[in-house]
N, C-alpha and C positions, 0 to 999 in steps of 0.2 A: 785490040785483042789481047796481046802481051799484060797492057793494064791492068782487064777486065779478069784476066787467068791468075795475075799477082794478086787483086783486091780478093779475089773465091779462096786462093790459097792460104790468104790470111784470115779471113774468117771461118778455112776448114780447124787449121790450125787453132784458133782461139776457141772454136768451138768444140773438137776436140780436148784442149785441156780446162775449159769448162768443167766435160763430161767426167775428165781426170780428178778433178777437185772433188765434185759431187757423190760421186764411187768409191774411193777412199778416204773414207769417212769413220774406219775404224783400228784401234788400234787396243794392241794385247801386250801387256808388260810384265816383269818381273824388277821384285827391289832387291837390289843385290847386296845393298848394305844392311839390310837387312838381315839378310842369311851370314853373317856373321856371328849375331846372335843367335842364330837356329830360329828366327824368326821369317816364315817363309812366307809371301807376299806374291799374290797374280791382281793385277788389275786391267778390268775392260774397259773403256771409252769412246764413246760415240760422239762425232764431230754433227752437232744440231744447227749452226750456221756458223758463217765467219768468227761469231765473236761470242761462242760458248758450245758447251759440250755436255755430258754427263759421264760420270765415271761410277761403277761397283767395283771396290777392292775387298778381299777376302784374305785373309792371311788364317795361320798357326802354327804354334809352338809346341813340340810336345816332349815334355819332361827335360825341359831345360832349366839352366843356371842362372841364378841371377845376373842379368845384365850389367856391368860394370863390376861383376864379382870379385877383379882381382884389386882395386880402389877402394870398394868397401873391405876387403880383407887386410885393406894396409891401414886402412880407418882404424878399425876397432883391433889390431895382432896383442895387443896388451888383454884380452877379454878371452877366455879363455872360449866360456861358454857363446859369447857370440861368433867367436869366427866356428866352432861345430852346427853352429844353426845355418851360418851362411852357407860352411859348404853342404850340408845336407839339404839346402830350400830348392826344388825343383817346380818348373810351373807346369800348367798343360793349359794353353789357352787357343779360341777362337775366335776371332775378329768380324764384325761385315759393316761397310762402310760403303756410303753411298756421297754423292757431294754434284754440286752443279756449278761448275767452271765458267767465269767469264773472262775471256782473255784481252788481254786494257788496247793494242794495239791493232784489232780483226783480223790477225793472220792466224787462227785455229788452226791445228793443234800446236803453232807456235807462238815462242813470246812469252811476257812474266802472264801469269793468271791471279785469279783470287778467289778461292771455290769457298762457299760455306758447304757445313758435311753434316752430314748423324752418323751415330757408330754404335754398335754393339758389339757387346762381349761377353766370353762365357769363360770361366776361372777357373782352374783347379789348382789347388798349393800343396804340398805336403812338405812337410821339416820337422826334424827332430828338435824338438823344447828341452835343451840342457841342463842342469842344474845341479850343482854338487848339496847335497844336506849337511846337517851339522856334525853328522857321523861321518862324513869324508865319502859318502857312496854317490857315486856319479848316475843320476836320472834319463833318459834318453828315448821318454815318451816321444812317438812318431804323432804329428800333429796335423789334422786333414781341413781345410776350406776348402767352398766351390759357391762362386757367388755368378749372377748376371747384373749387367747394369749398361745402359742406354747415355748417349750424351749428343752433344751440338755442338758442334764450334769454326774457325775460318781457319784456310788455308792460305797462306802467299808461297805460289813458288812458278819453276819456271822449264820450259821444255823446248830442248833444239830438234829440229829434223837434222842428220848427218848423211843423209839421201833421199830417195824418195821414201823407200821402206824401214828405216833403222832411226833410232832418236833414243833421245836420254830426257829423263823427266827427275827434276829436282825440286822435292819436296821441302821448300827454307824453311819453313817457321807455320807449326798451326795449333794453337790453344783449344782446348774444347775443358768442357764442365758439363756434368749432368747427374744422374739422380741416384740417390743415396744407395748406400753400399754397405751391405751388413754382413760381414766374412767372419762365420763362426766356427773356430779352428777346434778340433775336437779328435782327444788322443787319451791312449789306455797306458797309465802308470805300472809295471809289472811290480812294480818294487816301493810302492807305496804305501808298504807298511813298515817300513824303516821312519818313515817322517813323522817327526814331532810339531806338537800346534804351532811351533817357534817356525820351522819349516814350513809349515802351509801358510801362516802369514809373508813368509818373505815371497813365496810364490806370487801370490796375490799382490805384493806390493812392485815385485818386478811385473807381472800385466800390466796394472795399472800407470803404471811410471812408463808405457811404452808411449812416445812421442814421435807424431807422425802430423804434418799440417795437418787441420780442420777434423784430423779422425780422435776419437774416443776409445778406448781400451776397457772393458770390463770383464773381470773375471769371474767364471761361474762352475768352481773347482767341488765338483762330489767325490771326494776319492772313490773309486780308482778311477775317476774322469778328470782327466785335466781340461778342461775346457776353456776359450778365450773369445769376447766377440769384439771385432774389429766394426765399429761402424762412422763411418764419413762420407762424402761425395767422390761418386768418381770423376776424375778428374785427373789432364796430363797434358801433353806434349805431344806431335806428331814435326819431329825435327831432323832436321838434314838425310833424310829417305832417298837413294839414287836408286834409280830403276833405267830397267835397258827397253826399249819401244819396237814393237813391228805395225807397220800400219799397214794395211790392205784396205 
């Protein structure tokens, strides 16, 4: 009898955390490293068996600072007119990002993974386009983009459980690339009639001289329009992300 009460009690037990595994299957995060940059991140995730998952991450930005702003302000401190652009560039941006997780050792939601994802995005820019003319008068047309643009790419990263309900999810390394990007920045000169054609060419030659990998600069200046179109792939990075986990 003693036996037969020990063998029931262990297959109540296993059968109970069974039912534990299969029930808590879901988990709600936030990326914290993120929110440094005012880049604010929630992601849902759903445990689909042992050895994958599905995740939707949404994030946005709004009217923030360039990312790494105070690096590129030591970059360019000789550039008059660049560091005024930097610190006036604010973005406003939307994220959504979907991705399907297989995790390499079948302990979901633990262990390294390797998700491939799609993502979208919605852009807005705005920055003052500085520039002194030949008469010494300082320009400070407000300059606006807002592009969308879709991409694909893979994830390696890795996530602990530090209880039942608490974990951290570490986003290492994830390339994506996808479809082209045409960012037409478009701003009113109040004072564009101080400029001489010697001035509208040099504008036109600082656009164009703008170097950024794989994108193109063309300028399409009607005074009193300064105009610019940024066109290349989008394409980035989705690197060292910590996010905090609750699973239920």
């Amino acid at each position: 009898m003693k036996t037969q009460l020990l063998i029931s009690g262990l297959l109540l037990m296993a059968t109970l955390g069974k039912a534990q595994e299969l029930i808590n299957r879901t988990l709600v995060k936030f990326n914290v490293s993120g929110a440094v940059f005012q880049n604010y991140t929630a992601q849902y995730e759903r445990i689909l068996t042992k050895n994958s998952s599905i995740t939707f991450t949404a994030g946005t930005s709004q009217n923030a600072p360039l990312p790494f702003k105070q690096a590129l302000l030591d970059r360019f401190s000789d550039n008059a007119d660049a560091v005024r652009a930097i610190n006036t560039t604010l973005f406003t941006k939307y994220v959504g990002t979907f991705e399907y997780r297989f995790y390499l050792a079948g302990h979901a939601p633990t262990g390294w993974y390797i998700a491939p994802f799609v993502r979208y995005i919605n852009m807005t820019i705005n920055q003052d386009y500085t520039y002194t003319d030949l008469k010494g008068v300082l320009h400070r047309p407000n300059l606006k983009a807002q592009f969308n643009a879709g991409g694909a790419g893979i994830l390696l990263g890795y996530q602990w459980m530090l209880g039942k309900r608490i974990g951290i999810d570490l986003w290492l390394l994830g390339p994506f690339y996808g479809t082209n990007v045409k960012a037409d920045f478009v701003g009113y000169d109040p004072l564009w009639q101080s400029l001489t054609t010697e001035d509208i060419q040099n504008i036109k030659r600082d656009i164009t001289s703008t170097k950024l990998p794989g994108y193109t600069a063309t300028d399409r200046i009607n005074l009193p329009v300064i105009e610019a179109l940024l066109e290349g792939p989008y394409y980035g990075v989705r690197a060292l992300g910590l996010a905090l986990s609750y699973r239920f």
